[in-house]
C-alpha positions in Angstrom: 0.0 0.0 0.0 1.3 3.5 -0.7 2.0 6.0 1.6 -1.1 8.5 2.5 -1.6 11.8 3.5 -4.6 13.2 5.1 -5.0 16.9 4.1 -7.3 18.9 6.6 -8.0 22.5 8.2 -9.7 23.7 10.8 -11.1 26.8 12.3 -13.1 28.1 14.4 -15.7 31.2 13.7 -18.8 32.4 15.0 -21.1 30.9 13.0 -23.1 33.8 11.8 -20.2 35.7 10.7 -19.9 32.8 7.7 -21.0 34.4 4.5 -19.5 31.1 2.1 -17.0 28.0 2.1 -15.3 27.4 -0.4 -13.2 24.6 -1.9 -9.4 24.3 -1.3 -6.4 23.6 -3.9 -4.1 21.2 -4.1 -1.0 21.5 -6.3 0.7 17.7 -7.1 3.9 17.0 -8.2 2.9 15.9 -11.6 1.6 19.1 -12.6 -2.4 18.3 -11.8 -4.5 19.9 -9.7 -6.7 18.6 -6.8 -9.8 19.9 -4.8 -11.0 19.3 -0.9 -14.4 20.0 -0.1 -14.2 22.1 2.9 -16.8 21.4 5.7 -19.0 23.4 7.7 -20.3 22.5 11.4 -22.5 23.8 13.4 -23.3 23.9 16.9 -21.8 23.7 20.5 -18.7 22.2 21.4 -20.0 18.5 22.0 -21.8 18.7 19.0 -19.1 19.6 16.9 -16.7 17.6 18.5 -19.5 14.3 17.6 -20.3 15.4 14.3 -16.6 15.6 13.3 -15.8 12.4 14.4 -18.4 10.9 12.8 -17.1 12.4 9.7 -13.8 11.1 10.4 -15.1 7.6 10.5 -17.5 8.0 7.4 -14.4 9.1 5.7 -12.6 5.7 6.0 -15.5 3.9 4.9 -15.1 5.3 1.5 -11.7 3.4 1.7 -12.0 -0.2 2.5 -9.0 -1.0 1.4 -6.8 1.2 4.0 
């Protein structure tokens, strides 16, 4: 299996002060470009905190084979 990387950000704003999200850049050594969907959560601290972990574990489900 190759080597992986796991590209993410985070950052935390009051959540009315969010006018859009929008997707990040990736620039790869063979001249291509690649996109991350950025992600927005909402809510308290336990609910973001559950939410994103959630995430985290839907995520590897999309890869079966890690």
């Amino acid at each position: 299996m190759a080597k992986l990387a796991l590209i993410y950000g985070m950052r935390l704003l009051p959540a009315d002060e969010i006018e859009a999200v929008e997707d990040a850049e990736i620039s790869l050594r063979n001249g291509n470009k690649a996109h991350v969907s950025m992600h927005l959560i909402e809510g308290g601290e336990d609910q973001i905190r559950k939410q994103l972990m959630q995430s985290l574990d839907a995520f590897f489900e999309f890869y079966p084979e890690l």
